[in-house]
C-alpha positions in Angstrom: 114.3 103.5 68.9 111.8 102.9 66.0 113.9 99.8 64.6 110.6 97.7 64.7 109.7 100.0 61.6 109.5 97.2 58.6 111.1 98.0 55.1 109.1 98.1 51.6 107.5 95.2 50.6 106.8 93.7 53.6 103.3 93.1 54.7 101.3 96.2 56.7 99.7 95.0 59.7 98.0 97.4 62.3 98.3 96.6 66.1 96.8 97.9 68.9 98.2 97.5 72.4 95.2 98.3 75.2 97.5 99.5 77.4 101.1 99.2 78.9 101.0 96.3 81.3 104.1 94.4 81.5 102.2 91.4 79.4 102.8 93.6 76.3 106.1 94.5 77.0 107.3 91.3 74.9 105.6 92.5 71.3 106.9 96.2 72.4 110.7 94.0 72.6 109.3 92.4 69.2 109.1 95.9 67.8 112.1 97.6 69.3 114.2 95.1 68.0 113.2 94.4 64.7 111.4 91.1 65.0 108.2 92.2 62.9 110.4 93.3 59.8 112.7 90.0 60.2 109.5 87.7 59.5 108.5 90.2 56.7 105.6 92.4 58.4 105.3 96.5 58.6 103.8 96.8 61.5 102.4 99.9 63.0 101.8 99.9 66.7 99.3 101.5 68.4 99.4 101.8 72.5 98.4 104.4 75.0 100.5 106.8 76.3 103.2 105.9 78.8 102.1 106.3 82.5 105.6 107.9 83.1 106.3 110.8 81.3 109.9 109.7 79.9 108.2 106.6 77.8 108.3 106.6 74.2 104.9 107.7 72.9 103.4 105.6 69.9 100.5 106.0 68.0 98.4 106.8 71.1 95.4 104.2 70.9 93.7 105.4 73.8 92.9 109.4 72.6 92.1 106.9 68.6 89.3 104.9 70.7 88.2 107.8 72.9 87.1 109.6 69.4 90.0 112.3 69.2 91.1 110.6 65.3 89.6 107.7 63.0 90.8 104.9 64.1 92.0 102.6 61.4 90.8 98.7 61.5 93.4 97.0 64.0 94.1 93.6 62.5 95.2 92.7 66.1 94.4 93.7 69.4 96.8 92.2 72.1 95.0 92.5 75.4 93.2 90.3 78.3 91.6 87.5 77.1 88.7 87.5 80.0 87.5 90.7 78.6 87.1 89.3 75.4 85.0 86.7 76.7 82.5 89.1 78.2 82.2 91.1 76.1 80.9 88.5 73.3 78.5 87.2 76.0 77.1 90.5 76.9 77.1 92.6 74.3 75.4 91.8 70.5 77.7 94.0 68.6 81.1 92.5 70.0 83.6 91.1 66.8 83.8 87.4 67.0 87.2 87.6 68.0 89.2 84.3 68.8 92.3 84.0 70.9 95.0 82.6 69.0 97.7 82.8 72.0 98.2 83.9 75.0 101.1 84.9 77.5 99.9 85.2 81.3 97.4 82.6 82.2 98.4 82.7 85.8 97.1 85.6 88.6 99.8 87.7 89.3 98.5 90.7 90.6 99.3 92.0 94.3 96.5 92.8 97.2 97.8 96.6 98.9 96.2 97.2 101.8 95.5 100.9 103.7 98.3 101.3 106.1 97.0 99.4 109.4 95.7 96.7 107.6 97.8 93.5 108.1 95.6 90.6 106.8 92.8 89.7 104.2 90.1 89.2 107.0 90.0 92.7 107.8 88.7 93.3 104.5 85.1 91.8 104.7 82.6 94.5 104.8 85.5 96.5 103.3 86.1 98.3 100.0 88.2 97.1 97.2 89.7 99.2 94.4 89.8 97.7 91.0 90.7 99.6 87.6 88.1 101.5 85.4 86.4 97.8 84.0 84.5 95.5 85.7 85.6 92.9 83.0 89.2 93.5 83.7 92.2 91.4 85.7 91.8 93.2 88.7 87.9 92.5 88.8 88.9 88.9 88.0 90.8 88.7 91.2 88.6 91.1 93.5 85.7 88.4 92.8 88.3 85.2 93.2 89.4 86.8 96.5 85.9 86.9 97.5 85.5 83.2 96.6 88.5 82.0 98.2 87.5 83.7 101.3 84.2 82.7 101.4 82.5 86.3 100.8 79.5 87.4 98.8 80.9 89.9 96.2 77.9 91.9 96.4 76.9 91.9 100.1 80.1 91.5 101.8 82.6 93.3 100.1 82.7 96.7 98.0 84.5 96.0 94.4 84.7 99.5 93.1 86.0 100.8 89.4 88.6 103.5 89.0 90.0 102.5 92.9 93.1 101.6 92.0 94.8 104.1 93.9 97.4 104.9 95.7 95.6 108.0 96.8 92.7 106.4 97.4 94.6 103.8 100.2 96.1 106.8 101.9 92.8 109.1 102.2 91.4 105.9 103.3 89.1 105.4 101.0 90.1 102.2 99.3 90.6 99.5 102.2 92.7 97.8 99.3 93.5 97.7 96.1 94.6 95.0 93.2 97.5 96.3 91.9 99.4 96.1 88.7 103.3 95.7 88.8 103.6 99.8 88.3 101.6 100.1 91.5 103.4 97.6 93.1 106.5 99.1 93.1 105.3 102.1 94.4 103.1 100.8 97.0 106.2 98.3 98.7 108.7 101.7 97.8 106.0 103.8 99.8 105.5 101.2 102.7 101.9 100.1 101.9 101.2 96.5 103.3 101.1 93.5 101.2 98.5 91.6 101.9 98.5 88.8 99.0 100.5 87.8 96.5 98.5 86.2 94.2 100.8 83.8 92.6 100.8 81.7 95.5 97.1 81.4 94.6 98.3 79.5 91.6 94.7 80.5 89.9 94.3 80.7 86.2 92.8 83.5 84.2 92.7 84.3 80.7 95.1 87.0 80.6 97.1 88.9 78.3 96.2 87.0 74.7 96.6 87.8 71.0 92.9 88.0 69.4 91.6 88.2 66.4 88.5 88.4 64.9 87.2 85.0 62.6 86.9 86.1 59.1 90.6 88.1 59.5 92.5 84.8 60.6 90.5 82.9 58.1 91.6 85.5 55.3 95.0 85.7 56.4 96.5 82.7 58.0 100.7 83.4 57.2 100.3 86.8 58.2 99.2 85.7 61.4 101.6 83.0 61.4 104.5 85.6 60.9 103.4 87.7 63.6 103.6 84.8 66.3 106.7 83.9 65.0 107.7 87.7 66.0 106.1 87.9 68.9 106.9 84.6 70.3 110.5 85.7 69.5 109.9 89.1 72.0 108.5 86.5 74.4 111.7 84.5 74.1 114.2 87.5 74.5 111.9 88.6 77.3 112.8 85.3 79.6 116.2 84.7 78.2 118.0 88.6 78.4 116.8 90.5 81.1 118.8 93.3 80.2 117.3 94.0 77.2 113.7 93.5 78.6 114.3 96.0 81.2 116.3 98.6 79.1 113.1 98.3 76.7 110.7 98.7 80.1 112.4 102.1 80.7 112.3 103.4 77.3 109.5 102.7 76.0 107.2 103.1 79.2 109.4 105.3 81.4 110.1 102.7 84.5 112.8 104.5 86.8 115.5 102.2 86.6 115.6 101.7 90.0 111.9 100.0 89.7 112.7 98.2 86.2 113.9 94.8 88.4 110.8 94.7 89.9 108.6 94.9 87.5 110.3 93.0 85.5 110.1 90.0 87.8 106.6 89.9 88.0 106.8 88.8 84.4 108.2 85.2 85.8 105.2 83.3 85.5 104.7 84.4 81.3 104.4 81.2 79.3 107.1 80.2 76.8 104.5 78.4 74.9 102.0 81.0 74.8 99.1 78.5 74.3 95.6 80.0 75.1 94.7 79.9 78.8 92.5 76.7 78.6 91.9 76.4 82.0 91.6 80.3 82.4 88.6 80.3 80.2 87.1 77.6 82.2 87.6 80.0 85.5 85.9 82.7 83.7 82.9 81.3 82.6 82.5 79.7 85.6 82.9 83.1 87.4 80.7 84.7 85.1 78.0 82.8 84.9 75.6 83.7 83.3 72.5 82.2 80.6 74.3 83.3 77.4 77.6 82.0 78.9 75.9 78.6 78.9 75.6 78.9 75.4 79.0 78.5 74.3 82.1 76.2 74.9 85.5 76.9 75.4 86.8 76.6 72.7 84.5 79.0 70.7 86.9 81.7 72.2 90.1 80.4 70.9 91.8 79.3 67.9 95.4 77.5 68.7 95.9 76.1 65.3 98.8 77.7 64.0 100.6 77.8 67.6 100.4 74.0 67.7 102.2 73.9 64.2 105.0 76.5 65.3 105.6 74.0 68.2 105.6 71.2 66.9 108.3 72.1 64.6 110.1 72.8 67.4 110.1 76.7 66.7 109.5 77.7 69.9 112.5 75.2 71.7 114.8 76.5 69.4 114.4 79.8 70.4 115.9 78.7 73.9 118.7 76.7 72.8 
């Protein structure tokens, strides 16, 4: 189960995983099958704890950045892209991190309404359930729902943190929730209404991305080179064997089987060419608006240099041959 373990002499490289969405599941794949130690990296990975109990446990990121251990220095963090953004807008001590790719630039997330609810106008003047940031996916699409239907996110519509509950629909009080693909499954197994599937939305976000900070991909440019080859790799095996994709879903982050399939699917809309989301940034800082957004462009918050070189020598169409 540990085959992504790299052999002496290979390059160390510390990654951190914010959590378990599906988006990661393809550098979990990368590790599982060996893909780091193929292009010559020893790569430790570092991820919370698996919201199922069967799931493989890692190093447990979550109790490192809650204070619980040291941490050591992640070299990369793979997680959402719009957080990122904020936070170097926002707060003065952020990293200059960069994107350097990035796999799920499209909404994907579900709207579950409180049993009785049957459309999205029954929610104005209701209260939404997002997860515990407010710089997060789900906040993305809580305040794109408001714009699409014409609501003010602060007067017309709660958005509240640490709602997305199951629990919280039932007791009634969440009027909906933005769920993840975990919460999904449950909700449609449990009989919760669907009120949007927000793929049909066809909205970009910056969404799952590889980061980095500046001076680390200036110092070490083949190292990050070798670890999108690996990871673009997972990506790869992700779209092209299912089986394999799922079997790591289970294992590693304790999916029943019976829920693997549709999970899995909701990974359909995953670039192939994980460029950064280009047009995602341009949604966030429009959303976001803000004085100290207006001080930067887009492309202060990526770098797509050395994914540019691995396509255009036709790397990444080889991999689907």
């Amino acid at each position: 189960m540990l085959a992504g373990c790299g052999s002496q002499g290979n390059t160390p490289l510390h990654i951190e995983l914010r959590t378990r969405g599906l988006s990661k599941l393809p550098f979990v794949i990368a590790y599982d099958q060996g893909l780091y130690a193929k292009y010559g990296l020893d790569v430790e990975l570092f991820m919370p704890k698996p919201e199922y109990e069967d799931g493989i446990e890692a190093k447990g990121g979550f109790l490192l950045r809650h204070g619980f251990a040291e941490p050591p220095r992640f070299d990369v963090i793979v997680d959402g892209g719009t957080p990122m953004i904020l936070d170097r807008t926002t707060n003065a001590a952020a990293p200059r991190e960069v994107i350097i790719a990035s796999n799920d630039c499209v909404v994907r997330t579900h709207i579950i309404g409180r049993k009785g609810i049957t459309s999205l106008d029954e929610l104005e003047g209701g209260r939404i359930g997002i997860s515990a940031h407010v710089r997060t996916t789900t906040a993305f699409v809580a305040l794109m729902l408001a714009e699409r239907m014409g609501w003010d996110p602060n007067q017309d519509i709660s958005i509240l943190r640490h709602g997305r509950d199951l629990d919280l629909l039932s007791s009634g009080a969440m009027d909906a929730i933005v769920a993840n693909e975990r919460i999904f499954a449950e909700a449609v197994e449990k009989g919760y209404p669907v009120l949007a599937d927000t793929r049909s939305w066809n909205e970009a976000i910056v969404g799952n991305s590889i980061r980095a900070t500046r001076e680390w991909l200036d110092e070490n440019p083949e190292t990050a080179r070798r670890f999108l080859q690996a990871s673009i790799e997972g990506l790869a095996l992700f779209h092209i064997n299912p089986e394999v994709a799922m079997d790591v879903l289970v294992r590693w982050n304790g999916v029943p089987p019976e829920n693997a399939r549709a999970v899995y699917e909701r990974g359909a809309t995953f670039s192939k060419k994980p460029y950064p989301c280009y047009d995602g940034i341009e949604n966030v800082m429009r959303l976001y608006d803000s004085h100290e957004m207006r001080r930067y462009q887009g492309s202060d918050f990526y770098d797509d240099i050395l994914l540019r070189e691995l396509d255009e020598e036709g790397f990444i169409d080889l991999l689907y041959e």
